[in-house]
C-alpha positions as CSV (number, residue, x, y, z in Angstrom):
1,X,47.2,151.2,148.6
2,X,45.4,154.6,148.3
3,X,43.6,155.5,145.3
4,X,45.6,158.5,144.8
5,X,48.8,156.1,143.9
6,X,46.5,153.6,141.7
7,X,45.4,157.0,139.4
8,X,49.1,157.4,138.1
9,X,49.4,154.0,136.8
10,X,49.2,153.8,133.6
11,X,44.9,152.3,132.4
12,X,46.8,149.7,130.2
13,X,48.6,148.3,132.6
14,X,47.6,145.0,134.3
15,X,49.1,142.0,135.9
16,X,50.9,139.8,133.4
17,X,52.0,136.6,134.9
18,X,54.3,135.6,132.0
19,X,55.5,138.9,131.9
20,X,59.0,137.8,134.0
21,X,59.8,134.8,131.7
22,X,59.3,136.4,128.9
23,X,61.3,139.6,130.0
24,X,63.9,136.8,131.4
25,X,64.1,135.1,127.5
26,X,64.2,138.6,125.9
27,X,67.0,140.1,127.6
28,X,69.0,136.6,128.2
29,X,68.6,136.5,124.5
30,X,69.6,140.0,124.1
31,X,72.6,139.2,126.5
32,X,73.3,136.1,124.4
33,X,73.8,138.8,121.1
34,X,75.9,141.3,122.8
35,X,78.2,138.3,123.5
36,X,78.0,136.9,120.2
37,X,78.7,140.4,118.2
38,X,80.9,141.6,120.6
39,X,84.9,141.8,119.9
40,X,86.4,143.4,123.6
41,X,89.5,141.7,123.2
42,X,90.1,143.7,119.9
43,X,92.4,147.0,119.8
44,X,89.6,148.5,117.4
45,X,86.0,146.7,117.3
46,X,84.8,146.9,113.7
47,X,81.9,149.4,113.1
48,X,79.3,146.9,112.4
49,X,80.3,145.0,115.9
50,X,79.4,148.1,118.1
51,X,76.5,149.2,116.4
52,X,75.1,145.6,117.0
53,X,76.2,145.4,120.2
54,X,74.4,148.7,121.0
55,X,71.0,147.6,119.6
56,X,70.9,144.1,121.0
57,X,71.9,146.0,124.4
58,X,69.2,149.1,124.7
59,X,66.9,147.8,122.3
60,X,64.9,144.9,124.2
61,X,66.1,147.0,127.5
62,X,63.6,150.0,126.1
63,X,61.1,146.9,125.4
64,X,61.6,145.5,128.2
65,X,60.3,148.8,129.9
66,X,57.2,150.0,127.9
67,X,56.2,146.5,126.9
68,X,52.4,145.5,128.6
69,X,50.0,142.7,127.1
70,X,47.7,145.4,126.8
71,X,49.9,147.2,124.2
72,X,52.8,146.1,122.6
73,X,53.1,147.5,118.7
74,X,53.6,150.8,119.7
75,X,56.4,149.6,122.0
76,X,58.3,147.7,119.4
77,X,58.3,150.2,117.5
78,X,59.9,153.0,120.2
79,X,62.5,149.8,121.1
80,X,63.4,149.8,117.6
81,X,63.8,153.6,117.1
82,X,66.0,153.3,120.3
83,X,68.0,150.4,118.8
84,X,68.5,152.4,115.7
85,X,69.1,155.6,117.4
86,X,71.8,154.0,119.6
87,X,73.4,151.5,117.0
88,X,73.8,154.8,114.7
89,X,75.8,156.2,117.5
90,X,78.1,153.4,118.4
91,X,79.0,153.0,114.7
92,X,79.9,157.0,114.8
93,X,81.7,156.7,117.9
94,X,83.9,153.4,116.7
95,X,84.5,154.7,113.0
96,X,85.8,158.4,114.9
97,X,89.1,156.4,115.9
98,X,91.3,159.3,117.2
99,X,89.8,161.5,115.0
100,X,87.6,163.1,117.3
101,X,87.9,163.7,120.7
102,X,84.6,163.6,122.6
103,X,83.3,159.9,121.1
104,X,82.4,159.1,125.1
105,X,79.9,162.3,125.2
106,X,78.0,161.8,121.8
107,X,77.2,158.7,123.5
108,X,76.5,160.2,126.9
109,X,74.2,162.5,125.2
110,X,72.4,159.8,123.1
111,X,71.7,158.2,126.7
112,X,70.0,161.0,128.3
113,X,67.9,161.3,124.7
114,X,66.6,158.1,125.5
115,X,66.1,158.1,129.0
116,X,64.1,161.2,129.1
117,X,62.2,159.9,126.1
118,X,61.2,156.6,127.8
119,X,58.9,158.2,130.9
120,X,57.7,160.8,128.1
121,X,56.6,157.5,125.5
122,X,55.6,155.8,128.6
123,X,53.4,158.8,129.4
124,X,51.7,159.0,125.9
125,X,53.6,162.7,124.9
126,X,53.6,160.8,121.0
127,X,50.0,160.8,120.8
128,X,49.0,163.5,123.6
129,X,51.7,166.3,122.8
130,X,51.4,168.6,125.5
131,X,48.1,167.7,127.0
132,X,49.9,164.9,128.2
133,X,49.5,163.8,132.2
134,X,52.5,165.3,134.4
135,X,51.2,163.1,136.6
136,X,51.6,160.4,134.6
137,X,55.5,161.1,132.9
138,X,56.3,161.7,136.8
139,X,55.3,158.1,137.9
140,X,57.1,156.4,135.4
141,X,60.1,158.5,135.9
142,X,60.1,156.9,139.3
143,X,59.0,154.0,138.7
144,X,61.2,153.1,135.7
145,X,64.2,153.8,138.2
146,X,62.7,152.2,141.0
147,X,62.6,148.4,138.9
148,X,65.8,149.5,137.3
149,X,67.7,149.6,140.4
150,X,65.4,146.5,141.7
151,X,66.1,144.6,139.1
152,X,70.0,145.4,139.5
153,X,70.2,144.3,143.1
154,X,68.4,141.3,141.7
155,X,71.2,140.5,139.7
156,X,73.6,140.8,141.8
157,X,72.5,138.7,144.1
158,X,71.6,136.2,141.5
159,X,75.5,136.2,140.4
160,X,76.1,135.7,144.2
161,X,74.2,132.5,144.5
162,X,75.4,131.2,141.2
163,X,79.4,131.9,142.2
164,X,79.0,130.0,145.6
165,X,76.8,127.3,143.5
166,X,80.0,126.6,141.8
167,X,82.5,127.0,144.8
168,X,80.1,124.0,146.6
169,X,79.6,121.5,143.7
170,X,83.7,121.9,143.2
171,X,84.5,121.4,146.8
172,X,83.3,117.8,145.6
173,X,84.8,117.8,142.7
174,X,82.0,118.7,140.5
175,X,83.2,121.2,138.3
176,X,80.6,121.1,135.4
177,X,78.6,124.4,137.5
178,X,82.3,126.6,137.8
179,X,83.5,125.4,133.7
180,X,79.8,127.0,132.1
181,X,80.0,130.1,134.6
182,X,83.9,131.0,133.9
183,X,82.1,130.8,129.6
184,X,81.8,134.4,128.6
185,X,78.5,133.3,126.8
186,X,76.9,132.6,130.3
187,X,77.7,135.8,131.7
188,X,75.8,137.7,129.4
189,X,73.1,135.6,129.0
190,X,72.6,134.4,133.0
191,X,72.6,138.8,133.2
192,X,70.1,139.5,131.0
193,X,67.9,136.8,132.6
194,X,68.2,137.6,135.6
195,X,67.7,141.3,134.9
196,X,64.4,140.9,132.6
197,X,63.2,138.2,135.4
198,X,62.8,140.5,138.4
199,X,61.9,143.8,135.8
200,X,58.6,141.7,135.0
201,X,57.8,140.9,138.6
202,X,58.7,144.6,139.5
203,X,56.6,145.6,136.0
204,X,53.5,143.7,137.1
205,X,53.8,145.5,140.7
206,X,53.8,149.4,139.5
207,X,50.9,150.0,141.5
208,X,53.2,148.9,144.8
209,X,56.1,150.0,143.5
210,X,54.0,153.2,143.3
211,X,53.7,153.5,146.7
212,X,56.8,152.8,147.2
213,X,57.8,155.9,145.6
214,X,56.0,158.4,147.7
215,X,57.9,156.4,151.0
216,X,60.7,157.3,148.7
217,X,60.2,160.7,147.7
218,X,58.9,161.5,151.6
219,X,62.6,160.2,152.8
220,X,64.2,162.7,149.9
221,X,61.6,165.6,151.0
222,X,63.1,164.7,154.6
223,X,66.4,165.6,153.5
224,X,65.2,169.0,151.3
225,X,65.0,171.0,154.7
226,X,68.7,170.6,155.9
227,X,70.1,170.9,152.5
228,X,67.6,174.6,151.9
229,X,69.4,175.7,155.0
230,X,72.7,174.3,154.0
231,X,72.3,176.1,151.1
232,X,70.8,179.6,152.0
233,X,74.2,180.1,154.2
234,X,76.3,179.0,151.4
235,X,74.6,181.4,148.6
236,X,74.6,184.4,152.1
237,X,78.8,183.4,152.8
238,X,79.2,184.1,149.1
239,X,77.7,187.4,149.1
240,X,79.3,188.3,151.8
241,X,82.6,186.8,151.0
242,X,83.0,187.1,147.1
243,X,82.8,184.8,144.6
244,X,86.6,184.3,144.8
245,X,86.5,182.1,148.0
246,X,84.7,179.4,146.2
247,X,87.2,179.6,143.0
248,X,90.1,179.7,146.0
249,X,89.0,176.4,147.9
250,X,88.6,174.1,144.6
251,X,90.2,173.8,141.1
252,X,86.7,172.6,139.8
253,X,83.6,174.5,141.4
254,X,81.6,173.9,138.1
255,X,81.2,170.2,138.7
256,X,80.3,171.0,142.4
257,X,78.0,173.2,141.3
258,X,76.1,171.6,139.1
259,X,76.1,168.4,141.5
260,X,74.5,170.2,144.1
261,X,72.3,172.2,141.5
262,X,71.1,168.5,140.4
263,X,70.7,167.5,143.9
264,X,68.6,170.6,144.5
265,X,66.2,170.0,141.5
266,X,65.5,166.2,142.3
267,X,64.8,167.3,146.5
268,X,62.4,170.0,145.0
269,X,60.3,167.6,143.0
270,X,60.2,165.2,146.0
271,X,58.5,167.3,148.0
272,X,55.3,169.0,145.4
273,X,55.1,165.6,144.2
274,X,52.8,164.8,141.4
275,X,50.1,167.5,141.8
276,X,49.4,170.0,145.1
277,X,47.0,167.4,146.8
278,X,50.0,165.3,147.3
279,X,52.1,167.6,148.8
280,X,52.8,167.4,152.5
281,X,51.4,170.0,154.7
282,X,54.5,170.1,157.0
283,X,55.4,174.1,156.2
284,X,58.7,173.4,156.7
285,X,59.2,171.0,154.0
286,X,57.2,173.6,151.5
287,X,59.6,176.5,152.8
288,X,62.7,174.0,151.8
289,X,61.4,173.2,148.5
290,X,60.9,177.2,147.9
291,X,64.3,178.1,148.8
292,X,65.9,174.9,147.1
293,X,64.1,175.7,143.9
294,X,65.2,179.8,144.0
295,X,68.9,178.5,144.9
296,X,68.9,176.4,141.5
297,X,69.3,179.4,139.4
298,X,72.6,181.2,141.7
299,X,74.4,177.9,141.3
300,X,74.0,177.4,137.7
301,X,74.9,181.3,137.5
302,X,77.9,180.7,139.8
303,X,78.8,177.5,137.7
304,X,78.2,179.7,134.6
305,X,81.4,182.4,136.0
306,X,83.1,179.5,137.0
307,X,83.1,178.2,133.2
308,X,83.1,181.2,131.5
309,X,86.4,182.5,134.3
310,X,88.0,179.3,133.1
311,X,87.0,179.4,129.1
312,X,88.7,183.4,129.4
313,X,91.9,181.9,130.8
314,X,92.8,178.7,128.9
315,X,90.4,179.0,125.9
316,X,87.8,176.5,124.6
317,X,88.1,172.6,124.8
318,X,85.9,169.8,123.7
319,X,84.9,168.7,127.6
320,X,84.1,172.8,128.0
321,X,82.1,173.1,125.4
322,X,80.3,170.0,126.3
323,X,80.0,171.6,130.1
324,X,78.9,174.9,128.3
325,X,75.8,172.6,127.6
326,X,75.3,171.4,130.8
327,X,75.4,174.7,132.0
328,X,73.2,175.9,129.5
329,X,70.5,173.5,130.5
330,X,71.2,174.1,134.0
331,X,70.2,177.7,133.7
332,X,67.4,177.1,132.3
333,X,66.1,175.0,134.9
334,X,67.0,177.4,137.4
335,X,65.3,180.6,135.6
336,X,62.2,178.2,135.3
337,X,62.5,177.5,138.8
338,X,62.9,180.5,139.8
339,X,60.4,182.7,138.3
340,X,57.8,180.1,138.9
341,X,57.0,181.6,143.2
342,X,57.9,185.0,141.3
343,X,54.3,184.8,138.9
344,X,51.9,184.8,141.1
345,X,53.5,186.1,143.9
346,X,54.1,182.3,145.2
347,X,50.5,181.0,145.0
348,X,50.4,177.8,142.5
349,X,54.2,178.2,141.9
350,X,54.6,174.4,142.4
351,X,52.3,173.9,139.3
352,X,53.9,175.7,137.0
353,X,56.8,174.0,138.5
354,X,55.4,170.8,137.0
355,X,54.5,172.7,133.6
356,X,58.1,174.2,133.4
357,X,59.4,170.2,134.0
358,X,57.7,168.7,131.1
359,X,58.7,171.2,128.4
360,X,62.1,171.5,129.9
361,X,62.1,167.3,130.0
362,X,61.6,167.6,126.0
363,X,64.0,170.4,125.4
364,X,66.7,168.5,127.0
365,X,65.4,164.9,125.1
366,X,66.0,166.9,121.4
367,X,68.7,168.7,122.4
368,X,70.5,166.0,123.4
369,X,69.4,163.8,120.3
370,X,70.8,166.9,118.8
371,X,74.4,166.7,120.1
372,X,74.5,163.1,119.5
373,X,74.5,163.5,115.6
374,X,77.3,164.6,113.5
375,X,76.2,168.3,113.1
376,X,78.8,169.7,115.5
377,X,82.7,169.1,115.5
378,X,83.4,170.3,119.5
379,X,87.1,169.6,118.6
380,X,87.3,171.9,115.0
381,X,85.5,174.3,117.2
382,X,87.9,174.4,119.8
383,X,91.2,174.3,117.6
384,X,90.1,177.6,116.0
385,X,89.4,179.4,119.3
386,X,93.3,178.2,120.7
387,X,94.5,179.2,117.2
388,X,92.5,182.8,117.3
389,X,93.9,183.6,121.1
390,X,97.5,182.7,119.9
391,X,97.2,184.8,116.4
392,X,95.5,187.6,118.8
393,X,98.1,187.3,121.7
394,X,96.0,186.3,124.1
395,X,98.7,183.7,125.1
396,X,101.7,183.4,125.2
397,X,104.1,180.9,123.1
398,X,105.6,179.7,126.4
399,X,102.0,179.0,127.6
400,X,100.4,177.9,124.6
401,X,99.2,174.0,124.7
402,X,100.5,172.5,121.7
403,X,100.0,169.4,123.0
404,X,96.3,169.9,123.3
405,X,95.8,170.3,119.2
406,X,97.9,167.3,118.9
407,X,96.3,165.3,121.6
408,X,92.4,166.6,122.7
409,X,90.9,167.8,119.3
410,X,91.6,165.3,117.1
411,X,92.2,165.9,113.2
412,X,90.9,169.1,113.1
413,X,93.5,170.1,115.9
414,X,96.4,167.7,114.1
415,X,95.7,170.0,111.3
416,X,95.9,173.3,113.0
417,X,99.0,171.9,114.7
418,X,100.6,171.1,110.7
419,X,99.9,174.7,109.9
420,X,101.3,176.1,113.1
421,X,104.5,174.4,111.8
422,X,104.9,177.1,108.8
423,X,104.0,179.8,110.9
424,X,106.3,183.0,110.7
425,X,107.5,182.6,114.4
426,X,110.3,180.3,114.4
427,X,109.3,179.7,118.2
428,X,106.1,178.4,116.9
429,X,107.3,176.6,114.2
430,X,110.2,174.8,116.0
431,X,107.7,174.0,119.3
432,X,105.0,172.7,116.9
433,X,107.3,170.2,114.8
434,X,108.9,169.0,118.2
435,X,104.9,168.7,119.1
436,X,104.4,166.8,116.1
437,X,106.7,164.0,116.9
438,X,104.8,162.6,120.2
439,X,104.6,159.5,120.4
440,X,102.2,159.9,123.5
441,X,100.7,162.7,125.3
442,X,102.8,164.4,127.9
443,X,101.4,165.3,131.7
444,X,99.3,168.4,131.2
445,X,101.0,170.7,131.6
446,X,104.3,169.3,131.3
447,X,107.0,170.9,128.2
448,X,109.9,169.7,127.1
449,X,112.0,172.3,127.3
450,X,115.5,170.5,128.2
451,X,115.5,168.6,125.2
452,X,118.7,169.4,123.7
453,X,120.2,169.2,127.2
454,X,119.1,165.5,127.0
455,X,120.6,164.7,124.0
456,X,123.8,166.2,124.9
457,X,124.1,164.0,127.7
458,X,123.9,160.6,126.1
459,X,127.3,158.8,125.5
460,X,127.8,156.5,122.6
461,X,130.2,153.5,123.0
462,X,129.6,152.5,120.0
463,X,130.7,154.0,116.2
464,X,127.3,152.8,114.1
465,X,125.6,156.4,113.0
466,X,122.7,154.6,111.6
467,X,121.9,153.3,115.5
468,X,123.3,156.6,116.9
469,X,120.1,158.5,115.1
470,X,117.6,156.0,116.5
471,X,118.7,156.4,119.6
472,X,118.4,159.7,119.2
473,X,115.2,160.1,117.9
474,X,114.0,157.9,121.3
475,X,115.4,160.0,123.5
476,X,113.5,163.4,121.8
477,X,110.4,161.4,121.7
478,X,110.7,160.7,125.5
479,X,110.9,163.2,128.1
480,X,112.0,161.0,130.8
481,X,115.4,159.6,129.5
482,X,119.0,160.9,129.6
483,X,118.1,163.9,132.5
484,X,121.0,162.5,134.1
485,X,124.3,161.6,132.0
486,X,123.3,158.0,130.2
487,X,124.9,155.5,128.0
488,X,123.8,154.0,125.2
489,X,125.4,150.6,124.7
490,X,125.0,147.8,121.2
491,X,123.8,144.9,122.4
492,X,124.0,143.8,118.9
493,X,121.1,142.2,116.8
494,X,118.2,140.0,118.8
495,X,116.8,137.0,117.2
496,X,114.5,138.9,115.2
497,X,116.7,140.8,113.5
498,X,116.2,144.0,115.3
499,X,119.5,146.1,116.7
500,X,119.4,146.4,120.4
501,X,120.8,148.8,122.8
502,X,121.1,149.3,126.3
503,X,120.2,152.8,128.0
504,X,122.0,153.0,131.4
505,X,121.1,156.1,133.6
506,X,121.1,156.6,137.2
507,X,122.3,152.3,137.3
508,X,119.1,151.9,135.4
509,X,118.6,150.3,132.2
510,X,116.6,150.0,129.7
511,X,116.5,148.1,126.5
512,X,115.6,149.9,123.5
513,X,114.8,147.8,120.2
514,X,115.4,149.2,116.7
515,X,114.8,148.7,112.8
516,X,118.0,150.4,111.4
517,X,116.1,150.0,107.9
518,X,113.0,152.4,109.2
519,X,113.2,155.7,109.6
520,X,114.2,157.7,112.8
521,X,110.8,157.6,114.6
522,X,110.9,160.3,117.4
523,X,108.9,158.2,119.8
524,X,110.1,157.1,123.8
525,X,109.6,153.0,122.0
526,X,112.1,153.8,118.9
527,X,109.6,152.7,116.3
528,X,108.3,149.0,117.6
529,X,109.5,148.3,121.2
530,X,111.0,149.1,124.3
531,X,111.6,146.8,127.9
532,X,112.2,148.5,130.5
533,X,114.6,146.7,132.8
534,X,114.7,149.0,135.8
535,X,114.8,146.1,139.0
536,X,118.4,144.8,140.2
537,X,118.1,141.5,142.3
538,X,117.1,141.7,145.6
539,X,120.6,141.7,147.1
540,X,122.3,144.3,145.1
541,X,122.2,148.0,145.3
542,X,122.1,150.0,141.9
543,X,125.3,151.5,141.4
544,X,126.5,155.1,141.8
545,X,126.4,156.3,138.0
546,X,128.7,159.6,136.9
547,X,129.3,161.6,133.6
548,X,132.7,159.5,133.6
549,X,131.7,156.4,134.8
550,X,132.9,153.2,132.8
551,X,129.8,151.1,131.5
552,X,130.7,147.8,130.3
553,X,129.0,144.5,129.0
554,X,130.9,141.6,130.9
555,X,130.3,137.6,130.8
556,X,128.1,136.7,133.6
557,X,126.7,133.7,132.6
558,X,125.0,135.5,130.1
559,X,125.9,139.4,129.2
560,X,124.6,142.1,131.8
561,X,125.9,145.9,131.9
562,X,128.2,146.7,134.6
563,X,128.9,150.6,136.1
564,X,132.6,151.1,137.5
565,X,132.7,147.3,137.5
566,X,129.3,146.6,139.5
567,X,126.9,145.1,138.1
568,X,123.7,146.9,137.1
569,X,120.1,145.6,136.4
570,X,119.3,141.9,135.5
571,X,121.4,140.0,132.6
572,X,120.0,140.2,129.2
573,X,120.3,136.3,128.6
């Protein structure tokens, strides 16, 4: 091991023998919680569940990480700021119900908080500030994701041993091994053991595991000099070619983008390493790591078109405003990275490289902690900038999506759809109260714009009114029935009380199921509950159906619908 590797580990760190069972009874513990507090089989997990769940789960893990015999106050202590931090989240996100429509990215962002906060604690930034060791945050980086992924493989080949375990014992008949591993307790439990088991055996091996990283980072640096080139003819092809090739060969070029932007940044910091006496003196690896860290800053631009091109066309949505930050902090990279071989004409740009890394790392940490706190409401945000393009024209009624406020903004969207319902266009109006009634979101894109056409084609052969207007309000509610002529038939009432019918279309049928004493609910279920009955038996083609056909209900040991006197779809009894 050289001595260069033993300098970045951290001077409090030092073999700790009972560092893997101790790891191995925190997070099987931990495990052990999740399972306890946990509620998946519920529609709606209370509040409290989640925001257990979430500090039994990344609480010890954060422990788990920082923890050394050496020092272990100042560890609990960042474990249970990350418990808090994360529990506070998952209670926001399970509370938001459908009110909100970006719960997945608060929590996304309270992830990267804490995963760029870990190296930086691990580092000493809360004590040091910005004299803190670059080479120090960059070990831990590496090796934190080193054990991680370790300790992972660990696991899963820990689950491995333990499922054949239980296949041998019950090939004799011992089935004591298979009944404890099928208990959901285990699962959680055996996991976190065997995670926080090989994390302390990785954990009391950082010096190897620093070496380990430099064989890593040499086999990424490898790959820096094909991607530079890969990436010098892509920016040249775009120059010469425009800008509108790239948007012409893919619907999404800001993910792409970005991806290889990332890609880019983590070859660049493969190659200068931890400080310029690392760095290899192979020129071409230091002429890929120039060009890879001047391309960073074109692709974020060329994401930034990309967004903005798509922003100008359809207007602002939660997800685009969340990729408005991850093009924001993308930018900044690449300017960073880019003006670093500017200063100084190239000499020492690798250093302030490093520099530009560790006060980008903690931009990104609070800004993300930032995003992850109720201050902003993407979906209020973006309902006002649809509302503003329609009031100014920018749109047209025709290409409006009124299905977005009702479906991707949440309240603040449902609200600006319930005042786009008294607007002084009756085109607006009328789309908006027919948006209202969804019972589920439509394909993007998708507009019901045959509805009436739909309704005129049911046939009733029965007299009942009441029934008649449930039907009815199904078949608005649901885009999908009655394009062809269809007949509604009364099945009369099921055991529960509930009126039936029978939707025939194309020989299909369906089974609708109503509650003549709610009201008319415009949904595709008709207020409770819909079975779909679309198979026939194996030996019998669906029938031929016509605008005149004659549907019937005949005996057949049991009742079943027949079209022109074949039968159609399976017997209801």
């Amino acid at each position: 091991m050289s001595e260069m590797t033993q300098a970045h580990a951290p001077a409090t760190h030092a073999d700790w023998p009972l560092r893997p069972w101790l790891l191995a009874a925190l997070l099987g513990i931990a495990g052990l919680c999740v399972h306890l507090f946990s509620d998946w089989n519920a529609d709606n997990m209370p509040p409290w569940r989640a925001a257990l769940v979430a500090a039994f789960a990344f609480g010890p893990l954060a422990l788990a990480f920082t923890v050394d015999r050496l020092r272990w106050k100042e560890p609990l202590v960042f474990a249970g700021l990350v418990a808090l931090v994360m529990a506070g989240i998952a209670w926001r996100v399970t509370v938001a119900g459908d009110r909100h429509a970006d719960e997945s990215f608060w929590l996304a962002a309270g992830l990267v908080a804490i995963t760029l906060a870990m190296p930086l604690f691990q580092a000493g930034f809360h004590r040091l500030r910005w004299r803190t060791a670059y080479d120090q945050t960059h070990f831990h980086v590496w090796t934190d994701a080193i054990s991680g992924a370790g300790a992972l493989v660990f696991t899963g080949v820990s689950w491995l041993l333990v499922v054949l375990l239980a296949a041998l014992f019950s090939a004799i008949d011992i089935d004591i091994v298979e009944n404890v591993v099928d208990e959901p307790w285990f699962g959680w439990t055996f996991s976190g053991a065997a995670f926080g088991a090989a994390l302390g055996v990785l954990r009391n091996q950082l010096k190897i595991i620093g070496t380990l990283q430099s064989v890593v980072m040499l086999v990424f640096s490898i790959i820096a000099v094909p991607l530079a080139a890969a990436l010098a003819i892509f920016l040249l092809a775009v120059l010469a070619s425009g800008i509108a090739a790239l948007w012409n060969a893919t619907e999404s070029p800001t993910p792409l983008l970005l991806s290889v932007a990332v890609a880019a940044f983590v070859l660049v910091n493969a190659v200068i390493r931890n400080a310029d006496d690392e760095v290899s003196g192979n020129r071409a690896l230091r002429w890929a790591s120039l060009v890879l860290a001047l391309a960073i800053l074109p692709l974020a631009l060329l994401a930034a078109v990309s967004a903005g091109t798509r922003i100008a066309e359809y207007g602002l949505s939660p997800e685009r405003l969340w990729g408005i930050v991850a093009v924001a902090v993308a930018v900044a990279y690449g300017v960073a990275y880019f003006a670093a071989p500017i200063r100084g004409r190239i000499a020492g740009w690798m250093e302030r490289v490093r520099r530009a890394n560790m006060h980008l790392a903690v931009a990104t940490c609070v800004l993300a902690f930032i995003l992850a706190l109720p201050l902003f409401d993407f979906g209020a945000i973006s309902a006002r900038n649809q509302i503003a393009r329609l009031d100014a024209g920018e749109v047209a009624v025709d290409e409006f999506d009124f299905d977005a406020l009702r479906w991707d903004f949440g309240d603040a969207g449902r609200e600006a759809l319930a005042r786009l319902t008294d607007s002084n266009d009756p085109e607006i109006a009328k789309i908006a109260r027919e948006t209202q009634t969804q019972d589920s979101r439509p394909y993007r894109g998708y507009r019901d714009t045959n509805r009436d056409e739909r309704l005129a084609n049911i046939r009733f052969e029965f007299e009942d009114e009441a029934l008649r207007d449930h039907v009815r309000g199904s078949v608005r509610g649901n885009g999908s029935y009655c394009d062809k002529p269809c007949v509604a038939l009364d099945l009369g009432a099921g055991e529960d009380g509930r009126r039936k019918v029978a939707m025939v279309e194309g020989g299909d049928v369906r089974k609708l199921s109503f509650d003549l004493g709610e009201a008319v609910d415009d949904s595709p279920t008709g207020a409770v509950a819909m079975e779909a009955v679309l198979a026939v038996e194996a030996f019998e083609a669906t029938p031929d159906q016509t605008a005149n056909s004659e549907v019937e209900i005949r005996e057949w040991s049991g009742r079943r619908v027949y079209i022109d006197g074949q039968p159609a779809g399976d017997p209801f009894e």
